[in-house]
C-alpha positions in Angstrom: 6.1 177.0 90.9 8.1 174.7 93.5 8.4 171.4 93.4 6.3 171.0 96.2 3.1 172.9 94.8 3.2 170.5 91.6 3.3 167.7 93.7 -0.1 168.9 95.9 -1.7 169.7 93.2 -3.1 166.6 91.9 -3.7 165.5 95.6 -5.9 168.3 96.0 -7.9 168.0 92.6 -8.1 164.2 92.9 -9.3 165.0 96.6 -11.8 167.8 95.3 -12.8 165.0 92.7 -14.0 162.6 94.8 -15.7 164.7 96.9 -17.8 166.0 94.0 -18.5 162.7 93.2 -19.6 161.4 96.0 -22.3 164.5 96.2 -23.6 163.7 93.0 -24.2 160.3 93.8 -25.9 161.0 97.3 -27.9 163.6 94.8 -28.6 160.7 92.6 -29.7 158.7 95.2 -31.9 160.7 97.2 -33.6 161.5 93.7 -34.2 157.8 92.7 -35.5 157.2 96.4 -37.7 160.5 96.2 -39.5 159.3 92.9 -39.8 156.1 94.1 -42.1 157.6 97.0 -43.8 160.4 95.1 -45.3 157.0 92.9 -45.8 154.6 95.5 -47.7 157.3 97.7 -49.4 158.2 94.4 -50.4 154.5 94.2 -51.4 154.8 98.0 -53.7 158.2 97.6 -55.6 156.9 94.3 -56.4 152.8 97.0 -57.8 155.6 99.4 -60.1 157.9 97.3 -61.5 154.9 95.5 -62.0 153.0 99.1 -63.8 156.6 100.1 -65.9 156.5 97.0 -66.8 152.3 97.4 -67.7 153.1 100.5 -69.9 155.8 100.1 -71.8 154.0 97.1 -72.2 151.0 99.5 -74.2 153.8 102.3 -76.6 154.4 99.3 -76.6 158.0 100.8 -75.3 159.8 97.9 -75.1 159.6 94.2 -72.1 158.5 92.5 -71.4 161.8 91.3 -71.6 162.8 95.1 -69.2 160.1 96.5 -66.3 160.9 93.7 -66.6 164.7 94.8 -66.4 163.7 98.0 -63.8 161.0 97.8 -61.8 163.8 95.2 -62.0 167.1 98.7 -60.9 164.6 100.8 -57.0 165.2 100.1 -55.7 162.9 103.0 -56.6 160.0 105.1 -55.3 158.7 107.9 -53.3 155.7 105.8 -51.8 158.4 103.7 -50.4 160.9 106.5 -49.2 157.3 108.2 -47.7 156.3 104.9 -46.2 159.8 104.8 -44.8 159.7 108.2 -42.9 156.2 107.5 -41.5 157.6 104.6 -40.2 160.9 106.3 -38.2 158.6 108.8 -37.0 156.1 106.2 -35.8 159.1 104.1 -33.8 160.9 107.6 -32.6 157.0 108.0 -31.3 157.2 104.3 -29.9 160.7 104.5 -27.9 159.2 107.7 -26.7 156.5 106.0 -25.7 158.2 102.5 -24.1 161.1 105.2 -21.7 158.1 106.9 -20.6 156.3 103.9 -19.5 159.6 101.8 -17.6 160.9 105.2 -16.2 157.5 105.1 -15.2 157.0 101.5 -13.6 160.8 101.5 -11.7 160.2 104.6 -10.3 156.6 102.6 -9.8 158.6 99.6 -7.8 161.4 101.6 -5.9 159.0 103.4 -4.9 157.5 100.2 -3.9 160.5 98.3 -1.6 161.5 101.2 0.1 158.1 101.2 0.5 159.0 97.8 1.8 162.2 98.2 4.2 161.3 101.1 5.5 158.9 99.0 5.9 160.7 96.1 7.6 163.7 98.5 9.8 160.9 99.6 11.0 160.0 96.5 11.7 163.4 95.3 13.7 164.0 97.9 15.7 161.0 97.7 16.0 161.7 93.8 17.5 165.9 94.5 19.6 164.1 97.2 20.9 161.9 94.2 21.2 164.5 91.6 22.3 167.7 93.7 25.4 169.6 93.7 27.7 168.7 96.6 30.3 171.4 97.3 33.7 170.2 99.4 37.0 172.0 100.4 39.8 170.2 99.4 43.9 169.8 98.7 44.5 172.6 101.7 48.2 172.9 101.5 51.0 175.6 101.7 52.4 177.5 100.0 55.9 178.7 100.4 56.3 182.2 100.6 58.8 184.1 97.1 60.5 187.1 96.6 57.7 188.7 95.3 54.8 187.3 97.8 54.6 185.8 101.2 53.4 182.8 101.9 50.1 181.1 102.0 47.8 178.3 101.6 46.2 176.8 98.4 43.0 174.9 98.2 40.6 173.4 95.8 36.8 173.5 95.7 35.1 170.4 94.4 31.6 169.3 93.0 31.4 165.7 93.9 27.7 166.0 92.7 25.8 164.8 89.7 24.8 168.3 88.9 26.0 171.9 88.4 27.0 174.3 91.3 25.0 177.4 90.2 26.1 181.4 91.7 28.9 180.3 93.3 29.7 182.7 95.7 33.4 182.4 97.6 34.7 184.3 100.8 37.3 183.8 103.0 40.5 185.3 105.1 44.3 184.2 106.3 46.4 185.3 108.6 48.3 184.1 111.4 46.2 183.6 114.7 47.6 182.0 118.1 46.7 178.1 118.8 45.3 179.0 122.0 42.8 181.6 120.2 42.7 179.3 116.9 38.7 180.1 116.7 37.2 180.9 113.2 35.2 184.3 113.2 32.6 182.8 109.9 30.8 186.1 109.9 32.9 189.0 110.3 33.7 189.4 106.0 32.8 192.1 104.6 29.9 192.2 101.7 32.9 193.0 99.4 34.5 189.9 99.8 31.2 188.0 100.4 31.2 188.5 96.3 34.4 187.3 95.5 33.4 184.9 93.0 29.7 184.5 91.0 30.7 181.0 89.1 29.2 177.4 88.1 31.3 174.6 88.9 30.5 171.5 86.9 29.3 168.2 88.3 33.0 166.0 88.8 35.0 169.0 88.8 36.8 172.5 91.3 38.7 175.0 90.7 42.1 176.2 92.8 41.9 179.4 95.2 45.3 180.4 96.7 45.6 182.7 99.3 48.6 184.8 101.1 49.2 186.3 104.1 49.4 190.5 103.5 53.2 191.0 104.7 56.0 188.7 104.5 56.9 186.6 108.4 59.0 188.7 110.6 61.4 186.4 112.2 59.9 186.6 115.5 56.5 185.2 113.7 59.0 182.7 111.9 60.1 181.3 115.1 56.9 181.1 116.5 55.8 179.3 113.6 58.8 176.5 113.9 57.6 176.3 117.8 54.1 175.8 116.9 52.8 178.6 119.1 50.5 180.4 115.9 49.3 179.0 112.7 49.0 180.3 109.0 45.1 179.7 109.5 42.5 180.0 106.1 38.4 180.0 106.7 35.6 181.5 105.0 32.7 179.8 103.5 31.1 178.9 99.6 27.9 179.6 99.1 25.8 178.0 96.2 22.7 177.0 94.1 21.7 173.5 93.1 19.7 172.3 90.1 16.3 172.8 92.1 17.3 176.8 93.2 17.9 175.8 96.7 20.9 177.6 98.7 23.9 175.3 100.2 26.9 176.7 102.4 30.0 174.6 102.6 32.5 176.5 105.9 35.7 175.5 106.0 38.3 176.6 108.4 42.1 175.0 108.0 45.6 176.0 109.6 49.0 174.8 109.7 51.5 175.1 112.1 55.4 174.3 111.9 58.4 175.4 109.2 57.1 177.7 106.6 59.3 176.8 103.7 57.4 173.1 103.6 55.7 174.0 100.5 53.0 172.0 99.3 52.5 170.3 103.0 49.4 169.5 103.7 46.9 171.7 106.0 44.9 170.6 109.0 41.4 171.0 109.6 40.1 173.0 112.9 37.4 171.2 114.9 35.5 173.4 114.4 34.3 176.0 111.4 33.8 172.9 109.0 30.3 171.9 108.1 28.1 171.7 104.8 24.5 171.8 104.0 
């Protein structure tokens, strides 16, 4: 479950809560109000069958016995369909009203339990942006080239986060491009080398990658190189997990230009090909 469905979840039962609770007491409600009518139009029938009955005793053209079965058939008068009447449109008057206030007090209560929420999506997003591993490339710089190896350029991948990198996954390429056509190419590695590493870098702490070219500098590349007209050039890209499983790619694209046999001389960054997430 993501961080996000654990957060919803409350808003939704405390939502589905209230909503519940206001039914029951509109239910309770409408129930009180009902049995208060069924008595008071009980009260209402019994004034008109014993006005039916005093009436008819007072005609002297029936027996007692006569008026009460009379008074008894005669289910409704005319004050008790009124009295029904009013209490039909008091009751649609009360069903409006109970209707209102719950479509108002759910709307309050959704209002506030999405305040809530954003804020609480705020705040955990402030606190992984606290806590989360942050991959860099750092320390580019050359590396002379030895009897046994050309040259090539060393660098140092760094978690300045307060968390573990997680599946660390490192590519990249060098070789010696033209300044004029110094443009990184961040997608043409094969999967091979996509899966060059699979580590966890510690929160505070990198490791060192060094890199060489694949044959040793002719001299017309060496002279080139002391003119500046091409570059030793190193890109490629780390890819990684943070604390909360979500995927982060630092790119990185660095050359240098200028006398070969400067070992340890710092690299420069392209303008472009460097970004993070």
């Amino acid at each position: 479950m993501s961080e996000g469905d654990r957060i919803k979840q409350p808003q939704y039962r405390g939502l589905i809560f209230c909503i519940i609770l206001a039914a029951i007491s509109c239910a309770a409600v409408w129930s009180v109000y009902e049995n208060v009518h069924s008595n008071e139009r009980g009260h209402a029938s019994a004034a008109a069958k014993y006005e039916r009955f005093a009436e008819c005793i007072a005609s002297s053209q029936s027996s007692a016995a006569q008026c009460k079965t009379q008074a008894d058939q005669s289910r409704y008068d005319q004050s008790a369909e009124a009295y029904d009447l009013k209490a039909q449109q008091e009751m649609a008057r009360w069903a409006a009203l109970m209707l209102f206030v719950t479509s108002v007090g759910v709307l309050f209560v959704a209002a506030t339990l999405k305040t809530a929420a954003d804020a609480n999506e705020g705040f955990r997003v402030s606190a992984e942006r606290q806590s989360r591993a942050y991959i860099s490339v750092q320390q580019f710089s050359l590396l002379e080239a030895e009897a046994t190896r050309p040259p090539g350029a060393g660098l140092r991948i760094v978690n300045s986060g307060d968390s573990p990198a997680n599946k660390v996954y490192l590519w990249y390429r060098i070789g010696l491009r033209p300044i004029e056509t110094l443009e990184p190419r961040q997608n043409d590695f094969s999967e091979t080398e996509r899966r060059k590493w699979d580590k966890t870098i510690g929160p505070q702490s990198g490791n060192t990658v060094s890199g060489f070219l694949s044959d040793a500098l002719t001299r017309e590349q060496y002279v080139e190189m002391i003119a500046k007209r091409i570059a030793i050039v190193m890109w490629g890209e780390v890819h990684y997990e943070d604390i909360f499983e979500k995927q982060h790619v630092t790119r990185f694209c660095f050359f240098y230009t200028g006398n070969p046999n400067h070992a340890g001389k710092p690299m420069t960054a392209w303008h472009t090909g460097n970004s993070a997430t």
